[in-house]
Backbone bond lengths (Angstrom), bond angles and torsions (degrees), N, CA, C in turn:
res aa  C-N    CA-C-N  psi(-1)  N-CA   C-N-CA  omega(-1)  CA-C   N-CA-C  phi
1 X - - - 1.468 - - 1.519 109.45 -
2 X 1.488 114.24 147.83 1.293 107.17 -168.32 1.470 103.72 -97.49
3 X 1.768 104.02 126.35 1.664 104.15 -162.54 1.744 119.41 -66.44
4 X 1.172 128.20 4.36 1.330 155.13 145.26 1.396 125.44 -61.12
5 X 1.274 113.87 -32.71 1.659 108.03 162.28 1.495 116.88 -66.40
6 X 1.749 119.61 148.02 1.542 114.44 -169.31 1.471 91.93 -83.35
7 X 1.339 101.93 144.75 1.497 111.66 -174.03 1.850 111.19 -123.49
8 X 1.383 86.41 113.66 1.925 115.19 172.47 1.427 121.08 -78.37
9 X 1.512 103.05 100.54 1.387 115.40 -163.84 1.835 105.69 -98.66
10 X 1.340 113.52 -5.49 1.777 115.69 -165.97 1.583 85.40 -122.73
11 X 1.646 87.88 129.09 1.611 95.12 -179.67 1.456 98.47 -110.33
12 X 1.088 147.09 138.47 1.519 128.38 155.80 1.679 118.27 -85.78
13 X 1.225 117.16 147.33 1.426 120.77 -177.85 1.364 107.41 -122.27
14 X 1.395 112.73 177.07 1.772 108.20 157.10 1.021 140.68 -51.00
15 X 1.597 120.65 127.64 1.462 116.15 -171.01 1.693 96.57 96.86
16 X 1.067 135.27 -37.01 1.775 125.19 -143.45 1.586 85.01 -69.57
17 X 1.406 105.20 138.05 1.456 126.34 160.43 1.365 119.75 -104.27
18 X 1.455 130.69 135.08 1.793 113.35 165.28 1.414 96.19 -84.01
19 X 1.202 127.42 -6.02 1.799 101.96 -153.58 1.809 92.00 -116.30
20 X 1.257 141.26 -13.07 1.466 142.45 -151.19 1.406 93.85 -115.64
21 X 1.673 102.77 85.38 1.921 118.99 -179.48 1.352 104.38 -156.63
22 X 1.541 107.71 174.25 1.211 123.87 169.51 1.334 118.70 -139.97
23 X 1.606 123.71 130.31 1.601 126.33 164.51 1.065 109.06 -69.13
24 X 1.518 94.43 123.21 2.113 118.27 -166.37 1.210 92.39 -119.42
25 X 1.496 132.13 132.17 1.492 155.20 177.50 1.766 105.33 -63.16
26 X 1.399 113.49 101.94 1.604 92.80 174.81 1.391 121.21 -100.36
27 X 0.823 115.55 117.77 1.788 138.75 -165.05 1.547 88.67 -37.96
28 X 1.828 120.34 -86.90 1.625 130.77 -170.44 1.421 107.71 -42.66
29 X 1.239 125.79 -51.87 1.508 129.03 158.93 1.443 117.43 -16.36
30 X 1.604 116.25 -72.08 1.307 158.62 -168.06 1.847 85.72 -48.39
31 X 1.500 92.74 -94.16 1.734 104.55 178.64 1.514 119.11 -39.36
32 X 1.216 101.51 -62.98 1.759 94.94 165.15 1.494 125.26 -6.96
33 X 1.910 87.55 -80.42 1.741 97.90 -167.83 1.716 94.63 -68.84
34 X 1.046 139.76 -63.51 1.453 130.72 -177.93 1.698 117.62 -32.58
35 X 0.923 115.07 -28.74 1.443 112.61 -168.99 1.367 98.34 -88.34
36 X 0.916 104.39 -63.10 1.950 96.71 164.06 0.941 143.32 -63.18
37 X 1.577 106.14 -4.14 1.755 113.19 171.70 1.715 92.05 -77.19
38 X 1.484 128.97 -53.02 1.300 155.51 -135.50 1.582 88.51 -69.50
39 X 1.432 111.87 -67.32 1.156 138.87 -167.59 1.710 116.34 -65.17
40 X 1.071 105.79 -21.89 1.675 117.52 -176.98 1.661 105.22 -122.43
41 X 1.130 123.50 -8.05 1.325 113.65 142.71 1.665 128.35 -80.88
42 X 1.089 101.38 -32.45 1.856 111.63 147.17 1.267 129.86 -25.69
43 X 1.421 96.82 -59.09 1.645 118.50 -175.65 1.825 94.05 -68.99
44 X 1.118 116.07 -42.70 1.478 121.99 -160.76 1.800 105.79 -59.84
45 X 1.351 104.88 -49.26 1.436 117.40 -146.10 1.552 91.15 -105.65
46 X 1.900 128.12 -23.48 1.204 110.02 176.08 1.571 116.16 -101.89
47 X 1.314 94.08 -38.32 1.639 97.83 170.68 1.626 123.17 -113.57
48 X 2.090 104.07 94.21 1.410 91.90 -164.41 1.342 107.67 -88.09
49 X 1.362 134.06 71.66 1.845 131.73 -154.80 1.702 94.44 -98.85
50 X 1.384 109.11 118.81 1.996 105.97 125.89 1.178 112.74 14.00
51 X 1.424 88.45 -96.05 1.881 99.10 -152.53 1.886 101.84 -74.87
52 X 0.724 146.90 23.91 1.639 160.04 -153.16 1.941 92.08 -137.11
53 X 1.188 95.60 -67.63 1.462 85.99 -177.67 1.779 124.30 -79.05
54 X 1.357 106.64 -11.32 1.745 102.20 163.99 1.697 104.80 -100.46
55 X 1.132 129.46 10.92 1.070 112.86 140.29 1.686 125.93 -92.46
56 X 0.831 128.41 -14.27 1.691 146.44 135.82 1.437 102.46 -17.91
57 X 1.489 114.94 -82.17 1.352 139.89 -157.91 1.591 95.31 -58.36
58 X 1.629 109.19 -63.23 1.479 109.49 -162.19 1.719 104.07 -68.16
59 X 0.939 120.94 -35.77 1.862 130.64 169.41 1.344 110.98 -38.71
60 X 1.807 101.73 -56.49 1.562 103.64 -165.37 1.681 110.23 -74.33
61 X 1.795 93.41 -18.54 1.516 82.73 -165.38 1.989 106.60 -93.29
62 X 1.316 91.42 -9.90 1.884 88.57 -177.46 2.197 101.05 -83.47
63 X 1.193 80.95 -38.48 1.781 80.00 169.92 1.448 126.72 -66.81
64 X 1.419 120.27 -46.76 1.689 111.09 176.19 1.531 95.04 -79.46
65 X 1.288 123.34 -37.25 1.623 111.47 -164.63 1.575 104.70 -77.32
66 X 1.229 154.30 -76.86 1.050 154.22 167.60 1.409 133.33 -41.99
67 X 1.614 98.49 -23.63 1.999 114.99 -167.54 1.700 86.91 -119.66
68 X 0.829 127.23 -123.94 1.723 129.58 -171.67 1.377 110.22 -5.37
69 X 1.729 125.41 -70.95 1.163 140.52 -161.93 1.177 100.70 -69.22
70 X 1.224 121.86 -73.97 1.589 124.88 -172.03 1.332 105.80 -72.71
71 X 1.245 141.95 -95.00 1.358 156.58 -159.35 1.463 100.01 -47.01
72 X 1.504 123.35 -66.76 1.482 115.06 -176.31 1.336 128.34 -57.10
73 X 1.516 103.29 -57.59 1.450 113.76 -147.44 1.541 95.86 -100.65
74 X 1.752 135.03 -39.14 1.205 143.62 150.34 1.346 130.04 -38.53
75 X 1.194 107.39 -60.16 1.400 121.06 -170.49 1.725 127.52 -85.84
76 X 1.635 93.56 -76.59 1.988 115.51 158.14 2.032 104.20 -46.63
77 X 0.676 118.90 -52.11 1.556 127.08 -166.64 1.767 116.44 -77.22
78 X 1.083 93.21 -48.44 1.518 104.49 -167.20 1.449 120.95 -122.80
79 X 1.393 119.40 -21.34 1.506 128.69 145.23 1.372 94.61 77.30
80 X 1.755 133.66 26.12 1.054 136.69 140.54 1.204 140.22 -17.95
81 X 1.685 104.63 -25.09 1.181 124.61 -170.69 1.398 135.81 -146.62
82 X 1.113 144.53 160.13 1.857 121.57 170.03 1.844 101.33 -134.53
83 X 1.369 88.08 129.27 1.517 96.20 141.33 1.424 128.95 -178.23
84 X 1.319 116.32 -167.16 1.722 111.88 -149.89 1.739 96.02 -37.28
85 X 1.253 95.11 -178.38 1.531 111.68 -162.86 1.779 94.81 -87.01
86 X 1.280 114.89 -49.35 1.373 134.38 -166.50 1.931 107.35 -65.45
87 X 1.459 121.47 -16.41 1.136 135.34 159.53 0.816 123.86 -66.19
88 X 1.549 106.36 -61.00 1.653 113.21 175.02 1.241 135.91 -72.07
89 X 1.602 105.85 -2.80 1.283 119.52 163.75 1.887 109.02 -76.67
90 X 1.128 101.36 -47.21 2.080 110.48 -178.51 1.279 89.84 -49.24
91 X 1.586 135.99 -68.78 1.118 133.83 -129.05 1.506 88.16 -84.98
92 X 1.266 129.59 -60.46 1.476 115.50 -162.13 1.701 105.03 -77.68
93 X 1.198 124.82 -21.30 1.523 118.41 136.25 1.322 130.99 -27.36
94 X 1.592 112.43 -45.80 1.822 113.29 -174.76 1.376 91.89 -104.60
95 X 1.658 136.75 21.12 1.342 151.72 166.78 1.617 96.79 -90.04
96 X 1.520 124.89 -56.79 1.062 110.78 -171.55 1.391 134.77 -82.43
97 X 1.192 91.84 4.07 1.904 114.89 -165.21 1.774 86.11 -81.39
98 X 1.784 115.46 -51.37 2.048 88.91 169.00 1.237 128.62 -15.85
99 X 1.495 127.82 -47.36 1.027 122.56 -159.35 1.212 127.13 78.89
100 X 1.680 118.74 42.15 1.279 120.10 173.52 1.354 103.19 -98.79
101 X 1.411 106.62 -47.36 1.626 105.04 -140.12 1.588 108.96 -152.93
102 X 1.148 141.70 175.84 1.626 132.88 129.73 1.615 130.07 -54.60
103 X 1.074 134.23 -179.54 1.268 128.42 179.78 1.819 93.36 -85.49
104 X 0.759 131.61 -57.29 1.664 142.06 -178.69 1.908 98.40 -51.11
105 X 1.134 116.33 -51.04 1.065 119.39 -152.19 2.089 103.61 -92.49
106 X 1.590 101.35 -22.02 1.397 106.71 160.60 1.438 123.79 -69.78
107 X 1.307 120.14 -41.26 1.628 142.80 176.88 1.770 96.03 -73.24
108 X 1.105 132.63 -25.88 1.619 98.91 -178.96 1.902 86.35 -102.92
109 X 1.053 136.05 -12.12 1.608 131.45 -177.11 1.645 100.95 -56.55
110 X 1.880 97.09 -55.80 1.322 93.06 -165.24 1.514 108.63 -78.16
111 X 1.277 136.86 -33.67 1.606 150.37 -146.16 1.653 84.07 -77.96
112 X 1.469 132.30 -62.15 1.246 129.27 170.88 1.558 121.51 -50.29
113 X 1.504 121.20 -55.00 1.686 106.29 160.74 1.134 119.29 -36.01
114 X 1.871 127.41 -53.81 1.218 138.24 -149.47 1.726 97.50 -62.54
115 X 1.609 106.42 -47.97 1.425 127.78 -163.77 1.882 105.86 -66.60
116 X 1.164 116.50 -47.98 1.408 136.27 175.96 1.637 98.14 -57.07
117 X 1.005 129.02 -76.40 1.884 125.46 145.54 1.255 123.14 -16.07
118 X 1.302 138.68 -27.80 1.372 118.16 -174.38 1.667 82.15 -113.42
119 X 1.169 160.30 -0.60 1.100 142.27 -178.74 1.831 128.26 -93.42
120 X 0.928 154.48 135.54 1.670 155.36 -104.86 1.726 101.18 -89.92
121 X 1.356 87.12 -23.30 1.821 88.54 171.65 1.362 92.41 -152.77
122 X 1.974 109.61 142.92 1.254 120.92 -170.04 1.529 87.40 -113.58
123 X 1.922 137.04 136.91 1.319 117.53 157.35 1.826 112.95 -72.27
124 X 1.183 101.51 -170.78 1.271 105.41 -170.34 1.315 129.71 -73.44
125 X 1.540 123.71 -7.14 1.476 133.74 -146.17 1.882 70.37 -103.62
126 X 1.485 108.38 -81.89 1.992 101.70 -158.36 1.441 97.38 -66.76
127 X 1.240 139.63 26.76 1.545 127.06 -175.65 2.077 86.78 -128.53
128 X 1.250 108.17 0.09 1.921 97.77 -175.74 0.987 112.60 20.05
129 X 1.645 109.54 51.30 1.660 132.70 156.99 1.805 112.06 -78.07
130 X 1.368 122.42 2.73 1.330 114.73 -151.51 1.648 121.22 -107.41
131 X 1.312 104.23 27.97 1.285 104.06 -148.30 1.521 140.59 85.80
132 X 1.165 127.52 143.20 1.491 116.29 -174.38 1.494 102.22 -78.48
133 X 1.039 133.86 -59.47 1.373 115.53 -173.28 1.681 122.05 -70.27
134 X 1.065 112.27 -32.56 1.408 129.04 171.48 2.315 96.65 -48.77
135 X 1.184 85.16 -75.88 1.713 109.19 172.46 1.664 106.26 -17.41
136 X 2.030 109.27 -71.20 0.658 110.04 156.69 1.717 149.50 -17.79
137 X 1.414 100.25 -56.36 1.661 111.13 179.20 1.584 105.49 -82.71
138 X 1.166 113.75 -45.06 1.434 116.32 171.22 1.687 114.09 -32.49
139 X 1.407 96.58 -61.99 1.565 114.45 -153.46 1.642 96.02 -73.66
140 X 1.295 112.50 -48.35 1.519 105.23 -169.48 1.276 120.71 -89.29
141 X 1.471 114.37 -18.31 1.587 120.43 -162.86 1.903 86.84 -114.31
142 X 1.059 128.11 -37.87 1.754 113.92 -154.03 1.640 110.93 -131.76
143 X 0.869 129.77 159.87 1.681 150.55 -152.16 1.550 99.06 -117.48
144 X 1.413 128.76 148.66 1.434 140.61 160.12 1.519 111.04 -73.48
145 X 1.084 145.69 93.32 1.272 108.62 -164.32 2.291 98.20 -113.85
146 X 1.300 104.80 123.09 0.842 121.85 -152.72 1.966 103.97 -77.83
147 X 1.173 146.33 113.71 1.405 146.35 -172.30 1.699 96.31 -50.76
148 X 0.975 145.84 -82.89 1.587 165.31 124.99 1.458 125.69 -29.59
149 X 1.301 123.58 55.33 1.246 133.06 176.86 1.846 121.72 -52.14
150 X 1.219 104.53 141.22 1.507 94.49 166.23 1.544 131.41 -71.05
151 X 0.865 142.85 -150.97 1.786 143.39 151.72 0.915 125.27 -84.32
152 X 1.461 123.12 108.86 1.767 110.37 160.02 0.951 102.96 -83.62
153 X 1.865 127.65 137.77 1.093 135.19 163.74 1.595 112.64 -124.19
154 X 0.993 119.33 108.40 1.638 130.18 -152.04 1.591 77.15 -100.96
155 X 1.630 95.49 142.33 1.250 118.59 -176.58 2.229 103.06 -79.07
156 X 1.274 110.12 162.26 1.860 109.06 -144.87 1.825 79.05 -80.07
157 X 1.710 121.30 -40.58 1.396 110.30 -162.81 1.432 102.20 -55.53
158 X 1.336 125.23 -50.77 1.363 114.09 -177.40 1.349 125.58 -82.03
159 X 1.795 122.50 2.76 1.671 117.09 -174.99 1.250 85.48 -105.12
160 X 1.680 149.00 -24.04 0.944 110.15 -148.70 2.440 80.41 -128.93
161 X 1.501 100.03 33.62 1.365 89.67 166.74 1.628 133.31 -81.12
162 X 1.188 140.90 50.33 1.307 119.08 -151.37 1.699 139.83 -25.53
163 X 1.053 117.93 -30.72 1.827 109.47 148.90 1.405 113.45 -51.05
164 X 1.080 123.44 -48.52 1.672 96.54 -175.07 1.491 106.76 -98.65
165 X 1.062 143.39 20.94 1.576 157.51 114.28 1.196 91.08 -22.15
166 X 1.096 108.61 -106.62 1.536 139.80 -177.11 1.685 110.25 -14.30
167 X 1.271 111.40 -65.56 1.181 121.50 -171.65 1.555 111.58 -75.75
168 X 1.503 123.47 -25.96 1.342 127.04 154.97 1.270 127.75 -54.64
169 X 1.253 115.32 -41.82 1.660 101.74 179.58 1.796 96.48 -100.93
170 X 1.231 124.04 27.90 1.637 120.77 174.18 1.593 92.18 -130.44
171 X 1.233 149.27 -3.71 1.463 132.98 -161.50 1.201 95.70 -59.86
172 X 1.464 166.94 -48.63 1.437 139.81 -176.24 1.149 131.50 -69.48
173 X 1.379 107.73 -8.21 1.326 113.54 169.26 1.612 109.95 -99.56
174 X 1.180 121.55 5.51 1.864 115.88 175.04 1.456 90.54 -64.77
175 X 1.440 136.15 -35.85 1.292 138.39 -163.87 1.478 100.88 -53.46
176 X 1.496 126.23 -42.94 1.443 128.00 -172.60 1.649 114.07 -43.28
177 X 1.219 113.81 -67.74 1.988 108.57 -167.19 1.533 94.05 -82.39
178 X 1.061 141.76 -26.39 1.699 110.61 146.38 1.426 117.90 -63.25
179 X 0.987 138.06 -16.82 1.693 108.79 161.84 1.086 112.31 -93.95
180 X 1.384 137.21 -17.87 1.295 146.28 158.94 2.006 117.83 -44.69
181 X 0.724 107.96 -45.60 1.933 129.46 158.49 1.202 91.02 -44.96
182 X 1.592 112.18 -107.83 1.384 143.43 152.80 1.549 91.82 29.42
183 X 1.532 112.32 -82.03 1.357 114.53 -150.23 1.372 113.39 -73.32
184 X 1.752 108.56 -1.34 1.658 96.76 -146.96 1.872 87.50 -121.23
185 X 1.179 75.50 11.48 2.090 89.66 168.36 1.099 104.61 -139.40
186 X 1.588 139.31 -31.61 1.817 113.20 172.98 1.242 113.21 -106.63
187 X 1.322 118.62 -18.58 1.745 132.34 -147.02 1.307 97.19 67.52
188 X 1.854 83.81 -164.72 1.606 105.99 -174.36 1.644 119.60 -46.52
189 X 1.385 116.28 -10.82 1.588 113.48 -172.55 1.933 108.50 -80.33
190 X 1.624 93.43 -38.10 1.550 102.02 -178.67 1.754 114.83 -63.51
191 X 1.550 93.21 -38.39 1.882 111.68 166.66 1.124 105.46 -25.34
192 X 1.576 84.17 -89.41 1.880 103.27 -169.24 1.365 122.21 -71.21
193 X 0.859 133.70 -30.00 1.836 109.81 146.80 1.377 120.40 -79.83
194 X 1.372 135.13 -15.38 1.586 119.15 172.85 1.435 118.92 -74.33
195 X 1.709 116.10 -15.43 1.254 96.24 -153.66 1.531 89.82 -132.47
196 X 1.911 123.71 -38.60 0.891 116.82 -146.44 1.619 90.21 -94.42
197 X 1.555 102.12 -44.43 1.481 94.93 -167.94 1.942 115.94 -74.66
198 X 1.341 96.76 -12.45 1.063 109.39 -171.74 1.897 113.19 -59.39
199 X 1.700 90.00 -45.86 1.224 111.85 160.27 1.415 131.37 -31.27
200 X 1.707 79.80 -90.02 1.889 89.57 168.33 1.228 121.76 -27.80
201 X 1.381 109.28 -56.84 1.822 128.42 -167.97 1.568 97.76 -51.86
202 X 1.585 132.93 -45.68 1.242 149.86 -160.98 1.573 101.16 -64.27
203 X 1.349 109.57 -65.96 1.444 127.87 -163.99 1.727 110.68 -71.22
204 X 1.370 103.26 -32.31 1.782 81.14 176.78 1.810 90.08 -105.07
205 X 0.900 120.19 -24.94 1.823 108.71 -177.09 2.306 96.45 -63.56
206 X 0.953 122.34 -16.42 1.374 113.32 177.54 1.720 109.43 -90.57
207 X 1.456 101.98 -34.06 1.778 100.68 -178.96 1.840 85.71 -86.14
208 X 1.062 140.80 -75.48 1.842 107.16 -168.37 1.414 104.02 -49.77
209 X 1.192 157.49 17.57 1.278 130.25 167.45 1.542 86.53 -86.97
210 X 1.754 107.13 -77.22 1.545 101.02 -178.46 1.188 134.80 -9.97
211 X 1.521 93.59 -61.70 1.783 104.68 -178.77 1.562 108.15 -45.24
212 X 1.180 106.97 -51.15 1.762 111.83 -162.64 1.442 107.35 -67.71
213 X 1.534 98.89 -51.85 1.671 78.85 168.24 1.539 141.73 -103.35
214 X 1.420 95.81 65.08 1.589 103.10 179.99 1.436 90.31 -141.52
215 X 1.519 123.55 2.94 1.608 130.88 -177.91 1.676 117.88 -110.32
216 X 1.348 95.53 -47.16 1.210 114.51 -168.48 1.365 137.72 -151.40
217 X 1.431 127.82 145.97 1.599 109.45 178.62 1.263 95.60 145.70
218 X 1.346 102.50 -154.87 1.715 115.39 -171.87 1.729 110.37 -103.95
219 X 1.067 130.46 150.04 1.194 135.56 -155.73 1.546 109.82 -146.58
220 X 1.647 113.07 105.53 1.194 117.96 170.32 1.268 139.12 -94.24
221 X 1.530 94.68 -9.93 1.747 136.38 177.11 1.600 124.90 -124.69
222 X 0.945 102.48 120.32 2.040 95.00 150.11 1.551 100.69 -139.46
223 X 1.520 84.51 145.27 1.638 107.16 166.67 1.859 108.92 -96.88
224 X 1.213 90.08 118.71 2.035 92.87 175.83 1.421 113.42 -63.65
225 X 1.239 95.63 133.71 1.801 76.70 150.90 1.374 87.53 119.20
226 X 1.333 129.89 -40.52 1.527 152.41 -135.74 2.097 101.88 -102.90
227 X 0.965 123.78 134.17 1.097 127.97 -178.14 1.710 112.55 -97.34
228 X 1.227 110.91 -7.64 1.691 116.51 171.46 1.353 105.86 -129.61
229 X 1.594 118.42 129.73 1.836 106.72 158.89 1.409 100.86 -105.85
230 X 1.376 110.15 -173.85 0.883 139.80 -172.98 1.905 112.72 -109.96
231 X 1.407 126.82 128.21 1.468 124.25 173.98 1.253 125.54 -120.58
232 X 1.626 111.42 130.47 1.604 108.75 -176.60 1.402 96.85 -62.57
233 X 1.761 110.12 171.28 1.173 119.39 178.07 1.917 109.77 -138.72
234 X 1.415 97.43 85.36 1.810 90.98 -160.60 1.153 96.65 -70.35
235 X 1.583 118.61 164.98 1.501 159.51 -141.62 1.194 113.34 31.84
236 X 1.705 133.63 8.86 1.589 119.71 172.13 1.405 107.56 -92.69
237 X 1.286 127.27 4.26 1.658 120.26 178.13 1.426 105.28 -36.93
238 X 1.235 130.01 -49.99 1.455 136.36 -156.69 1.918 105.00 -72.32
239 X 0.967 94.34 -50.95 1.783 112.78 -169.95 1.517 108.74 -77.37
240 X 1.605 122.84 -36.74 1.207 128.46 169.06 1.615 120.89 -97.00
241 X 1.427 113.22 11.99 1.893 128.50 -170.21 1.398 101.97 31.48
242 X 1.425 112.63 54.56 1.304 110.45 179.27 1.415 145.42 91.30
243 X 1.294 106.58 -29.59 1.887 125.13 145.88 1.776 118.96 -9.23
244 X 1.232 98.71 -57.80 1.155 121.20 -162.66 1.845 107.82 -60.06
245 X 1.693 101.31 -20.03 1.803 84.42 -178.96 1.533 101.83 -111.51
246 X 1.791 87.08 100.09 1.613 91.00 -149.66 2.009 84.20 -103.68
247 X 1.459 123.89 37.02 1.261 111.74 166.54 1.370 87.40 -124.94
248 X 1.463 155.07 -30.74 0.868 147.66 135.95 1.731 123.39 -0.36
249 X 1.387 100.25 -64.90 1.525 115.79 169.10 1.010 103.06 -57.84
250 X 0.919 142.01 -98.74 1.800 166.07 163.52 2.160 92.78 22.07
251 X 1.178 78.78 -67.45 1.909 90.67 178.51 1.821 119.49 -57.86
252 X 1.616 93.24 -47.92 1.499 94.80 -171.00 1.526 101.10 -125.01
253 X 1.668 134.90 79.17 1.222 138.18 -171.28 1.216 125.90 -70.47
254 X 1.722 112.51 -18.11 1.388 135.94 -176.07 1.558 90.36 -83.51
255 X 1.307 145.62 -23.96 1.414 137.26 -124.57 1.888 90.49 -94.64
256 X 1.112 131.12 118.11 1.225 129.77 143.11 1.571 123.04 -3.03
257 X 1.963 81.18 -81.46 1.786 107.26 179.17 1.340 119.97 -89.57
258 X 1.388 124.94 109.93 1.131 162.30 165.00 1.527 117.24 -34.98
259 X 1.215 103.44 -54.53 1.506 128.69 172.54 1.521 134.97 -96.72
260 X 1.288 112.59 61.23 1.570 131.83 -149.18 1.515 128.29 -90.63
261 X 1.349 91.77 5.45 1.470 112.31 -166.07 1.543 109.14 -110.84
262 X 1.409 134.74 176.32 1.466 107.64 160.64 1.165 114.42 -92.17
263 X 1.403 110.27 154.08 1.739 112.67 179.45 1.848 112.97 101.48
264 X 0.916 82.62 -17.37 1.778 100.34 -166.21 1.651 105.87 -93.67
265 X 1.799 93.99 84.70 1.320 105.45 172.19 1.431 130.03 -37.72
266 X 1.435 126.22 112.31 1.424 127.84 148.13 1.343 152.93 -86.78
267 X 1.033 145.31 90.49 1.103 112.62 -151.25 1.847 104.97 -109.91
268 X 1.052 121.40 -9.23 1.517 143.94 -174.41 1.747 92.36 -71.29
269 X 1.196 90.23 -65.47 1.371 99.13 -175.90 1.583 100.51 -55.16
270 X 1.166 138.04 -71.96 1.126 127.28 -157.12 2.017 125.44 -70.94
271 X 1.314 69.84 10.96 1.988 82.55 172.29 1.560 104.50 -116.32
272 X 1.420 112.81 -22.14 1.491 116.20 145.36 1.354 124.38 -39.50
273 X 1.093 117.91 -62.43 1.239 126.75 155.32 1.200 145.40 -39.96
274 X 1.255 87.17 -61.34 2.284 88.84 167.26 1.348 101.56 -56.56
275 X 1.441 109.58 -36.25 1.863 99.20 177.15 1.291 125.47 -70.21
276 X 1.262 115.87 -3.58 1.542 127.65 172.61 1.410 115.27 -102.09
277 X 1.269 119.38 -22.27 1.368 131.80 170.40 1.494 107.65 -54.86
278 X 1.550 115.40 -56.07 1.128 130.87 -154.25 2.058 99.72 -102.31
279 X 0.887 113.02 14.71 1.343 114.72 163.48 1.766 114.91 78.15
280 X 1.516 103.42 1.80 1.280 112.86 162.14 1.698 139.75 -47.66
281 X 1.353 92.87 -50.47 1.570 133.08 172.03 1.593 129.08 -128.33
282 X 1.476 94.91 133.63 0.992 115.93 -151.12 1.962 113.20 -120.33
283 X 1.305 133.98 164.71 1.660 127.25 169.10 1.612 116.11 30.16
284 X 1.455 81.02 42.66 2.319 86.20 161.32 0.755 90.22 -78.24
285 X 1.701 86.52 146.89 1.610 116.95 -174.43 1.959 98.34 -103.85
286 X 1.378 108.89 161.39 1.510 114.02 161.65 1.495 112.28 -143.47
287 X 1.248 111.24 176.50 1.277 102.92 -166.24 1.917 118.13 -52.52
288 X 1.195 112.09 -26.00 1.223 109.73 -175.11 1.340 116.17 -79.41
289 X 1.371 136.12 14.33 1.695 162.48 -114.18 1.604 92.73 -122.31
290 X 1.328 90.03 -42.14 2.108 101.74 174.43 1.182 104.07 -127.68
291 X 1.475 109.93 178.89 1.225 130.15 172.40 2.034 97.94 -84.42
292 X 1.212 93.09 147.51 1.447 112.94 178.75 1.923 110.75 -43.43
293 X 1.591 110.66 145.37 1.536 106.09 169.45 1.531 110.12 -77.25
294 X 1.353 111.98 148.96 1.858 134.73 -155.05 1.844 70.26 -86.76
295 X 1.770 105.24 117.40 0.978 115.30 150.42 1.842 105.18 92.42
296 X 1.628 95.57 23.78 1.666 107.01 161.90 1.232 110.14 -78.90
297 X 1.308 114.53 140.89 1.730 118.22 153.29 0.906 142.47 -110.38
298 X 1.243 157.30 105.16 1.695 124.51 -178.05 1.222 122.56 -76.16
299 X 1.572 110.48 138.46 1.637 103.88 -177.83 1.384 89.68 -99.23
């Protein structure tokens, strides 16, 4: 299969409902984010160091910018892009170090939101129709869990890869030999801000981005027809590497670059690039990559 075609992982069958579910409390979820709020406010209030907090900074920013942005949500997800095999393992590697998810287990989170979104009515949990604080507990602490689910059908390169096997049923423990480093050059101060708070900071700074832009903002696109859009979010290009022009996405999902307009910070994209410069990466896509979505607009 040519790794450039957009690839449809939610099949619907008989019976499948988007709207006939319930938000179920997930316990590991729950503990997760608590232990790292607990643990990285620790770091905050006992060890307030310099060098503790720019390793914070440089952590958070090589993991969402290179691992989430690029590797996860770019690359593993949307196939925007190609390159060697041994890359795309680092990058969606420094994807899983966020601390959301597995690589398997990030790709059916989002492929099911995406799917719950294109259907005639979205409920409130994948549409972050629910209120911000409500939203909040939903998103970080609890699961949709659907009575009649559709199909995930995970494509064979990634169900039947053993690294991301592997790394799927271990993603909380990738955290170990980075704090293991960590400790054996800062101690406990490099810990708890490299890994724990770094974390925390990751996991609710990615659900308020979401939230915001599926609520509110600036809008360069709508798709008709569609019961959720998507909203840019100007001046976070820098802080979100691009996340943030999340109506951008919405329009052009195949698109590499995020930020397509002028002015419209990238920064995902532009490490895309140096990787294409340098012969790393290869067949980025941009919005013009396909033909337009049935029922785009420009505002």
């Amino acid at each position: 299969m040519n790794e450039l075609v957009s690839i449809e992982r939610i099949a619907a069958k008989s019976g499948t409902s988007a709207t006939d579910g319930t938000v179920v409390w997930t316990l590991a979820k729950s503990i997760w984010l608590l232990v790292n709020c607990l643990l990285g406010l620790l770091g905050v209030l006992f060890f307030p160091q310099l060098d503790a907090f720019l390793v914070f900074l440089v952590l958070t920013a090589v993991t969402i910018c290179a691992g989430h942005s690029v590797g996860m949500h770019r690359l593993l997800i949307h196939r925007s892009f190609e390159t060697y095999r041994p890359i795309e393992y680092l990058l969606v590697w420094l994807g899983v170090l966020v601390g959301m998810a597995g690589p398997i287990g990030m790709i059916k989170t989002h492929d099911m939101r995406d799917w719950h979104q294109r259907q005639s009515v979205c409920p409130p949990h994948p549409s972050h129709n629910a209120g911000f604080l409500k939203d909040a507990w939903w998103q970080l602490c609890c699961e949709f869990k659907l009575v009649s689910p559709p199909d995930f059908v995970l494509e064979e390169r990634v169900k039947n890869d053993q690294f991301y096997v592997f790394v799927e049923r271990t993603w909380m423990f990738q955290q170990i030999p980075v704090a293991a480093i960590l400790f054996a050059i800062g101690g406990w101060a490099w810990v708890l801000w490299g890994c724990s708070l770094r974390i925390s900071v990751s996991l609710i700074g990615h659900w308020m981005v979401g939230h915001f832009a599926h609520n509110r903002g600036q809008q360069g696109w709508v798709v008709k027809g569609l019961p959720v859009q998507g909203y840019n979010l100007p001046s976070l290009g820098l802080i979100t590497f691009g996340e943030n022009w999340h109506s951008n996405h919405h329009a052009f999902p195949h698109s590499a670059k995020l930020g397509i307009e002028t002015g419209q910070t990238d920064p995902g994209f532009f490490f895309i690039t140096v990787l294409q410069r340098i012969g790393l990466v290869w067949g980025v896509r941009t919005p013009n990559s396909e033909p337009e979505r049935e029922g785009l607009v420009r505002i």
